[in-house]
Structure formats: C-alpha cells, structure tokens
Backbone as a ProteinNet text record, in pm:
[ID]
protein_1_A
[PRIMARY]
XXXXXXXXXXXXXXXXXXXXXXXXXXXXXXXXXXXXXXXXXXXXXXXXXXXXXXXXXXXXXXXXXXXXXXXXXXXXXXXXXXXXXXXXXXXXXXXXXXXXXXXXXXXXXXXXXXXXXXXXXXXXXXXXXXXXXXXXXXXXXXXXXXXXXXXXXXXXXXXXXXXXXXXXXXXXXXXXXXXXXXXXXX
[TERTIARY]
7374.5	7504.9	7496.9	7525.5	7558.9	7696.1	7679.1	7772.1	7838.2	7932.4	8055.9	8003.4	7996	7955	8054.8	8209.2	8298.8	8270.1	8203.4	8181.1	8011.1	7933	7830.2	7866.4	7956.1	8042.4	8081.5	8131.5	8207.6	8062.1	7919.2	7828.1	7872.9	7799.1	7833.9	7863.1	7907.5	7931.5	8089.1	8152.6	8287.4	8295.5	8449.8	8487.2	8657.8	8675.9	8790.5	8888.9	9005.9	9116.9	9192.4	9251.8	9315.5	9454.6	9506.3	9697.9	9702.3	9592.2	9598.8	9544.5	9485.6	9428.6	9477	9480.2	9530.9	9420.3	9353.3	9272.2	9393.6	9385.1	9491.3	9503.5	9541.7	9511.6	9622.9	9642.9	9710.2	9699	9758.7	9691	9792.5	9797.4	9910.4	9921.3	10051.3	10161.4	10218.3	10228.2	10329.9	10297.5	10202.9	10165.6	10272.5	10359.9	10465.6	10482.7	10464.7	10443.3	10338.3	10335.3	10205.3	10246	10147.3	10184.2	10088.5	10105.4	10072.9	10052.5	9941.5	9950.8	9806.4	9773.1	9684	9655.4	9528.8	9466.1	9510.7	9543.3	9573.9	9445.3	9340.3	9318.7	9151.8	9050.6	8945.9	8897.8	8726.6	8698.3	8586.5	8539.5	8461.2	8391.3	8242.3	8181.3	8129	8106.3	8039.8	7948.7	7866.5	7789.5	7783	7864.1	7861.3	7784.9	7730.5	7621.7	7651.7	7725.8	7822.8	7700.1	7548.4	7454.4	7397.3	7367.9	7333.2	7409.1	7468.6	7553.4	7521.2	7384.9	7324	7299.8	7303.2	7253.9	7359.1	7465.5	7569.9	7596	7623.5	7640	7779	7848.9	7922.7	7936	7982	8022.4	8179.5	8188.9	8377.5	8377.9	8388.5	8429.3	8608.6	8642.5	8746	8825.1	8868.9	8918.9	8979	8960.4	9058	9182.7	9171.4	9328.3	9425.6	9388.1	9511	9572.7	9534.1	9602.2	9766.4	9813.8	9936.2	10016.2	10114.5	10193.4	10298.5	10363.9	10498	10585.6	10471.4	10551.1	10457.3	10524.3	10414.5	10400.9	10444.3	10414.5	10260.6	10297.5	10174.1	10060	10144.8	10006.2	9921.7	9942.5	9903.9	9778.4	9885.2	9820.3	9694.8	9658.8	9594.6	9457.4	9539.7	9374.4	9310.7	9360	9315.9	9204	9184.9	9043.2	9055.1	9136.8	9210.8	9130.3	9181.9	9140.2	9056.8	9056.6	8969.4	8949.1	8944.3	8879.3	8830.3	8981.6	9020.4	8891.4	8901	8864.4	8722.5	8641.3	8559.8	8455.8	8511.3	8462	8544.9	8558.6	8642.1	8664.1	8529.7	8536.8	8463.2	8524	8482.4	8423.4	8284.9	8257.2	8212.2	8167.9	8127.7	8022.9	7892.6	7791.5	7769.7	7743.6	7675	7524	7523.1	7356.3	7348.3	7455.8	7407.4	7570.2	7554	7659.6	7623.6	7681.9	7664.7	7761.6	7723.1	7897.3	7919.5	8052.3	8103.8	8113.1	8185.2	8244.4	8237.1	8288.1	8344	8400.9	8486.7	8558.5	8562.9	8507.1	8491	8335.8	8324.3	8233	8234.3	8105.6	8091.4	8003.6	8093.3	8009	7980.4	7863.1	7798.7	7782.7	7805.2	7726.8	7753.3	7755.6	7745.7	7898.9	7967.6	8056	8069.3	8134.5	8107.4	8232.1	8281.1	8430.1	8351	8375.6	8396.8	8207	8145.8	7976.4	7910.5	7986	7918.5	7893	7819.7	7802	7798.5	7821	7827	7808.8	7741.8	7775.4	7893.4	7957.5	8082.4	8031.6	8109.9	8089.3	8230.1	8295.7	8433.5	8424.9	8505	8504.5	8600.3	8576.6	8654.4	8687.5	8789.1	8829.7	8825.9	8785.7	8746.5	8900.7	9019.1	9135.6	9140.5	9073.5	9055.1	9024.7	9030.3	8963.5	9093.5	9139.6	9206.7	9179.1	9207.4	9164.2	9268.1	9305.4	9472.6	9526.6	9661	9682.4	9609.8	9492.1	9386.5	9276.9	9263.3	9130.3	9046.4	9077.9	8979.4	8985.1	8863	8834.2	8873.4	8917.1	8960.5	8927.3	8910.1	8862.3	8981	8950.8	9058.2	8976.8	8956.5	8983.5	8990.3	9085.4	9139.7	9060.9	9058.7	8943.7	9002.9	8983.1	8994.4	8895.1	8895.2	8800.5	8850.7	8805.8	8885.8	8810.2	8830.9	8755.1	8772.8	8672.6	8742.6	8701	8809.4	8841.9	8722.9	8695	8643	8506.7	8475.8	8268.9	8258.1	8342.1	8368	8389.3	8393.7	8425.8	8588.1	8692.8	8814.7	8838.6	8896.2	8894.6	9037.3	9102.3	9195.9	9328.8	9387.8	9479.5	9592.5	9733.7	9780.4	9827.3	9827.6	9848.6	10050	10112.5	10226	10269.4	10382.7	10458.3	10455	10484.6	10501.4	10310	10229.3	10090.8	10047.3	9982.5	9917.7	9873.7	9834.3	9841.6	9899.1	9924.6	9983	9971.7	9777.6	9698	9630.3	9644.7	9551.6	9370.3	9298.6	9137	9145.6	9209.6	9185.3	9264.2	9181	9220.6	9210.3	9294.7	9236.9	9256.5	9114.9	9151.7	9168.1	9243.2	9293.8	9241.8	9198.4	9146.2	9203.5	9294.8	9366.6	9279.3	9182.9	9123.7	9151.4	9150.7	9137.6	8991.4	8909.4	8775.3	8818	8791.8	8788.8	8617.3	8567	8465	8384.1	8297	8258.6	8206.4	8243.9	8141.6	8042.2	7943.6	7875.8	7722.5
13564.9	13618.8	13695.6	13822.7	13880.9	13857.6	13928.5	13877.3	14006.5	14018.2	14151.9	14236.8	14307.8	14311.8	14296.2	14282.9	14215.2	14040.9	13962.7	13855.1	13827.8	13959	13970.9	13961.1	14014.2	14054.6	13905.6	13817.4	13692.1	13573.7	13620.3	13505	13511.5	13373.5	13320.3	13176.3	13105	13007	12986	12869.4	12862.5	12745.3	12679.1	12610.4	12549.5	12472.7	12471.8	12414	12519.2	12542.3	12427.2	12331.7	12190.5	12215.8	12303.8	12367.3	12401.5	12477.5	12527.9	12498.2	12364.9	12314.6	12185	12144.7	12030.6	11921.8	11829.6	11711	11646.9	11627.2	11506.5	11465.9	11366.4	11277.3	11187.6	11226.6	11135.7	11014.8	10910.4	10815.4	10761.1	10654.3	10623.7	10445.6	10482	10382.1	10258.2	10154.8	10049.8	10155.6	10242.5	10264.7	10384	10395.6	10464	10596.1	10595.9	10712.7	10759.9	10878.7	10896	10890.1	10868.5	10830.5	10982.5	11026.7	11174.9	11133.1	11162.8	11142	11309.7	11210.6	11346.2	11257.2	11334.5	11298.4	11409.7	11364.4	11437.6	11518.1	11419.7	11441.5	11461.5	11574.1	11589.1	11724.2	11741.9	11879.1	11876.3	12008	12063.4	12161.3	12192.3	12300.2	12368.7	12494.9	12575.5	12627.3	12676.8	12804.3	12904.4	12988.7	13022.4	13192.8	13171.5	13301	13349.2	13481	13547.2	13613.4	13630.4	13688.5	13565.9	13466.4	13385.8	13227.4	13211.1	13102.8	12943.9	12983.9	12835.1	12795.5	12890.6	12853.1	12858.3	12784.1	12782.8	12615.9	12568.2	12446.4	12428.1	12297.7	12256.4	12082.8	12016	11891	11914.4	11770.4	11753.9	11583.3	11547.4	11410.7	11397.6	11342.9	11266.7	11116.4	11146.5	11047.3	10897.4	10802.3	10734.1	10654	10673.3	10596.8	10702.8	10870.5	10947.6	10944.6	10862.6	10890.6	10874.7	10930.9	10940.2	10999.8	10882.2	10873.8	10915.9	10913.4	10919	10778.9	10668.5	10535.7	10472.8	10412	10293.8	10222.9	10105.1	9997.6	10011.1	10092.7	10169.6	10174.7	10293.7	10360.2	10241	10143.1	10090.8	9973.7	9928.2	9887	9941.9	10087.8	10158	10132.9	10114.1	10156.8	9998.1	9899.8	9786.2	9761.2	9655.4	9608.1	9620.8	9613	9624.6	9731.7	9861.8	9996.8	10061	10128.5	10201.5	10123	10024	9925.3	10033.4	10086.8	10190	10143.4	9994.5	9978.4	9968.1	9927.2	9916.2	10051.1	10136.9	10221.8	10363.7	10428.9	10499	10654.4	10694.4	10797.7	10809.5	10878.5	10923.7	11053.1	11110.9	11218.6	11234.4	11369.1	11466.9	11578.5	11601.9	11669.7	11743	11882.2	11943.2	11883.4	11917.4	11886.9	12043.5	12132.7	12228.5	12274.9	12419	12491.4	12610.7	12592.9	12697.6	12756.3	12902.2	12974.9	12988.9	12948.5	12935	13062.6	13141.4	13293.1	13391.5	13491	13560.4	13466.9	13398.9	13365.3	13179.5	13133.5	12968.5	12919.9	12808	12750.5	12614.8	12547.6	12388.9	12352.7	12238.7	12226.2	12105	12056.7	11874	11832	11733.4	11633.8	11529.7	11402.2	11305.6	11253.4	11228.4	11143.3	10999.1	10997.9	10909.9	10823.9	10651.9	10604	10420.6	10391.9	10286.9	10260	10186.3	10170.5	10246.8	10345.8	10371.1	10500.7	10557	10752	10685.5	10812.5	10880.6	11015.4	11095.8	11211.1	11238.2	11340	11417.3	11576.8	11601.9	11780.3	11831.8	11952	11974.8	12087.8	12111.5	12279.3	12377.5	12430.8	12520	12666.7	12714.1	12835.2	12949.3	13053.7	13140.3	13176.5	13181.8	13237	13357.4	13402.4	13515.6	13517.4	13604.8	13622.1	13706.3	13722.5	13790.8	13784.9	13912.3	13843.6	13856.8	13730.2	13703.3	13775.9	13768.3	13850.2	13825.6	13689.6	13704.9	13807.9	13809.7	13891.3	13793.6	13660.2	13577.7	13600.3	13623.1	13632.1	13460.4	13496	13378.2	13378.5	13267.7	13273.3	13124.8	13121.7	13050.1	12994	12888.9	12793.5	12672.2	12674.8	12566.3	12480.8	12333.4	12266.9	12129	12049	11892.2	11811.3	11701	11608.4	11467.1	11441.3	11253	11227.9	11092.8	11000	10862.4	10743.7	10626.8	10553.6	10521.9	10419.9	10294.5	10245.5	10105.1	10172.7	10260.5	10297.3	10318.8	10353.5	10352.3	10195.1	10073	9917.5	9948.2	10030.5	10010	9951.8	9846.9	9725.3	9641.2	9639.7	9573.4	9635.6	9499.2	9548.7	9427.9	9457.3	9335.7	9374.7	9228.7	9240.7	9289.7	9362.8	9360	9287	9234.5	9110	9172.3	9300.2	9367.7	9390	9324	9415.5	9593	9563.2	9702.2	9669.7	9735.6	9697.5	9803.7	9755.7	9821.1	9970.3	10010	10095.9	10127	10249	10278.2	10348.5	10321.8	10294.4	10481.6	10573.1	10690.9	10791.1	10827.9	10888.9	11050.2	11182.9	11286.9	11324.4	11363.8	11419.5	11567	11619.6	11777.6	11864.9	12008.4	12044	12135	12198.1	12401.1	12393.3	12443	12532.7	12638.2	12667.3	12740.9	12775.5	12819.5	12840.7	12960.4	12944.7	13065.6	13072.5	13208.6	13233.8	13229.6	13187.8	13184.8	13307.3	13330.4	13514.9	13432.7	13499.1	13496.7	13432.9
2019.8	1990.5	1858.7	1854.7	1752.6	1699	1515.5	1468.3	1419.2	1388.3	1340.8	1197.4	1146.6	1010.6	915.7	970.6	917.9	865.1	945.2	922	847	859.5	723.6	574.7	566.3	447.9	410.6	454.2	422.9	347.8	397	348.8	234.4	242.5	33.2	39.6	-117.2	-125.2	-177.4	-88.1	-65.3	-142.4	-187.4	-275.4	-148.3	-98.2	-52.7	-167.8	-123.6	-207.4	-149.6	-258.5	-216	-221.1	-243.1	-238.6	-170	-81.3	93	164.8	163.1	287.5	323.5	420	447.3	556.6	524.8	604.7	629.9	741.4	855.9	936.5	999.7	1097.5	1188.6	1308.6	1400.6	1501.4	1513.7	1529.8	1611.5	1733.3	1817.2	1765.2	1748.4	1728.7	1811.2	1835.1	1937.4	2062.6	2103	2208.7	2296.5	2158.6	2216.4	2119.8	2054.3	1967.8	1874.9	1777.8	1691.1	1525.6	1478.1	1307.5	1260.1	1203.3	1130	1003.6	927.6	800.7	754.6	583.9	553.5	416.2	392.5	260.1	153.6	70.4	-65.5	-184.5	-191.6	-271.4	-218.9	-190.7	-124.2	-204.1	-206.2	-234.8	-121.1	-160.1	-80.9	-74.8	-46.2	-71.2	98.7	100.3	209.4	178.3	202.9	179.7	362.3	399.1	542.7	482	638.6	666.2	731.6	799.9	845.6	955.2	884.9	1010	1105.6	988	1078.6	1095.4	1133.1	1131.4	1139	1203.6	1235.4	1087.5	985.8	842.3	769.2	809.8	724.1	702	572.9	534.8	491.4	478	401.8	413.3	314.1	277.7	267.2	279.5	185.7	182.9	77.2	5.3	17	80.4	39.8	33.4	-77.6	-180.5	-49.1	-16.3	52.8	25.3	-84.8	-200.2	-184	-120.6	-126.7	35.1	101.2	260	233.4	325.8	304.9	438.3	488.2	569.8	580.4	447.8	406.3	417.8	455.7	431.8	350.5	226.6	128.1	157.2	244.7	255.7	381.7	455.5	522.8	480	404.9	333	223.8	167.1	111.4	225.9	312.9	426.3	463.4	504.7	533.5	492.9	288.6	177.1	176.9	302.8	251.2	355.9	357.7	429	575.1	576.3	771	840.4	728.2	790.1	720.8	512.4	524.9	379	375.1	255.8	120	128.9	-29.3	-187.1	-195	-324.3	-292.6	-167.2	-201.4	-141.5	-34.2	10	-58.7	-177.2	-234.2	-161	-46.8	-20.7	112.8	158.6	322.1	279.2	389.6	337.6	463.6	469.4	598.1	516.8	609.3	528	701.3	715.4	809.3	862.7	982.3	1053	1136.2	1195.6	1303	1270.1	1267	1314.7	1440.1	1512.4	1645.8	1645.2	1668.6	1745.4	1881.5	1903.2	2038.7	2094.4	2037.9	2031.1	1943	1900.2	1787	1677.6	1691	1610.4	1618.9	1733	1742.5	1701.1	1589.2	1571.6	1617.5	1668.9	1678.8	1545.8	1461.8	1335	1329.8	1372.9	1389.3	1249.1	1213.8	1128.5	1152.9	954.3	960.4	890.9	949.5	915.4	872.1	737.5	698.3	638	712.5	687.1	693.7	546.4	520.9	459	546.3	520.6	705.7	741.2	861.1	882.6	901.6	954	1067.5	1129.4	1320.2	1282.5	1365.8	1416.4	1491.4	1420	1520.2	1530.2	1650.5	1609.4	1671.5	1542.3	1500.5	1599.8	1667.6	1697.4	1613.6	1502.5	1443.6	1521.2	1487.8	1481.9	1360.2	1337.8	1218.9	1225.5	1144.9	1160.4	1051.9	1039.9	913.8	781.3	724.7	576.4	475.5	347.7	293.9	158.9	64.2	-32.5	-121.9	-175.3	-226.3	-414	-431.6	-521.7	-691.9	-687	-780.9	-793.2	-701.5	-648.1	-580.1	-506.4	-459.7	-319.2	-282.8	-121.9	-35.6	54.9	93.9	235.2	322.7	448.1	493.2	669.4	707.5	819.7	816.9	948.4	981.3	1169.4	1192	1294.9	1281.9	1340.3	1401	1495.2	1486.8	1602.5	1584.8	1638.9	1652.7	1826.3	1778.6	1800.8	1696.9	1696.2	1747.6	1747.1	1823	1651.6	1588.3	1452.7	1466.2	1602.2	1627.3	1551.6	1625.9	1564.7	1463.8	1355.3	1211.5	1160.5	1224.2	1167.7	1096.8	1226.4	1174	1316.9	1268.3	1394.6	1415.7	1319.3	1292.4	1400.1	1450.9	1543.6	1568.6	1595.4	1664.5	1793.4	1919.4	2052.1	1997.7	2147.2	2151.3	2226.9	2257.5	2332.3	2478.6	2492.3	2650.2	2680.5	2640.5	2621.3	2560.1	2567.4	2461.9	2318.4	2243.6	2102.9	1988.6	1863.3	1750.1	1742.9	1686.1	1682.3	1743.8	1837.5	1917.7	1869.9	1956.9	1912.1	1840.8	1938.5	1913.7	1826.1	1687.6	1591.7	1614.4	1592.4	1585.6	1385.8	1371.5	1244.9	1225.6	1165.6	1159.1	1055.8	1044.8	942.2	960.1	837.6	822.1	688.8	708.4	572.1	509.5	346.4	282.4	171.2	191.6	88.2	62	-60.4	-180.8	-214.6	-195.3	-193.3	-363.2	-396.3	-532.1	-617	-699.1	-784.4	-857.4	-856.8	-919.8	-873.9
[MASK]
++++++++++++++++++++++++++++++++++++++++++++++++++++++++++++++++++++++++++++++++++++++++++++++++++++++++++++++++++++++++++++++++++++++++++++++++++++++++++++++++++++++++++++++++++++++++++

C-alpha cells in the first residue's frame, strides 16, 4: 500500500496534547445499562512515519488515580483493589509492537497493554481523522480509535451476583481514544 505525500509530510515525533484528547472507557452496568467514564491525567509519545507506517511507534502511560466517572464514591471504588488497585499499580501503560494500515486513512496498532501487574496484547484499529496546524503554529494530527477488552485477563475480577441473575459489572470493557498529537520542532 502506498502512502499520500500528504501523509509523508506528517512523519516525526508527536507529544499527545492532554486538553484535546480524551482516553475512555465504557463498561456495562446491573446488566442494564453502561457507565462511561475517562482518565484525566495521561501522556504520551509517537513517533509516526507517514512513508512507512509499519515504523511508526508510540507509548501512553496513564495515571490510574485520575479515572473518572462523574460519581466519587465510584470512582474511588474503582482506584481500589477490586478493580485497578490505584495505590499499588499507579499506571496503566500501552507501548506499540506492529502498526499496519488498513486503508488510506485506517490503522491496526498492536501492542502491550498494560492494567494492574498484567500485559496482553491488544490491537486498536484507529482512524487518521486529519492533520491542522492550529493558531500557535503547532502541527497537529487527529485520531479516533477503540478496543474491548475482557477486564477478567487484566486480574479485574471483582463482581457481585444480582437477585434476578446476571451480575453488577460486565466482563466487557471498551476503551476509547480521540487523539490530539502536536508534532515536535526540532
């Protein structure tokens, strides 16, 4: 697959912008609805190769004390041992193994995911949603991505039965990615 020379232009090393991006995650509820939340507080580096894509890298660390539901008693729940054992595992991280392009504009980006003391491999399918370069002068690139996961293969295990059957939390998580990278000078 060839690549655009519009998307030659974009190699380099990226920095994701944390005011415009958003990591987040939906998760099913009493079996009857979904809980939406998002991490606050995460960085992240790229380096993408616009000729060759298979040689494009990135990581992202994030923080697990910033999840956030919009309920505290939750969210506090969340950072505890039940689910993502906040104090003693402080950070979930994700490092590349293979990026492939799907299309023009769709990538599959594998690595190692990493929640609590466990990696797995996942692989994200992103979307390239464009590039602009904003009223700093910073080149900026865009894309949108998600992946579910099953919580159990990560040692998030914790659950209660419901009285009609079913349970609390369902096994299957999707996590959400709208990116913003600001490209680096220099």
């Amino acid at each position: 697959m060839t690549t655009s020379p519009a998307l030659a232009e974009l190699t380099g090393d990226y920095v994701l912008d944390p005011a415009h991006t958003r990591i987040g995650f939906i998760a099913r509820h009493a079996m009857v609805t979904k809980v939406r939340g998002a991490f606050h507080q995460f960085e992240g580096t790229a380096h993408l190769d616009g000729i060759d894509p298979a040689r494009s890298t990135a990581q992202v660390s994030i923080k697990a004390d910033s999840i956030d539901t919009g309920v505290e008693q939750r969210d506090q729940h969340l950072r505890t041992n039940d689910f993502l054992d906040a104090p003693n595992f402080p950070e979930l991280t994700f490092r590349t193994t293979l990026v492939e392009p799907l299309s023009d504009t769709e990538y599959r980006v594998t690595g190692d995911l990493t929640i609590k003391d466990t990696t797995r491999p996942v692989a994200i399918d992103f979307e390239y949603t464009g590039n602009a370069v904003d009223p700093y002068g910073n080149l900026r690139v865009g894309l949108e991505g998600s992946v579910s996961i099953s919580r159990k293969d990560f040692g998030v295990t914790w659950n209660a039965a419901l009285e009609g059957g079913g349970v609390l939390v369902g096994d299957k998580v999707v996590l959400e990615f709208d990116i913003s990278a600001i490209k680096q000078v220099g």
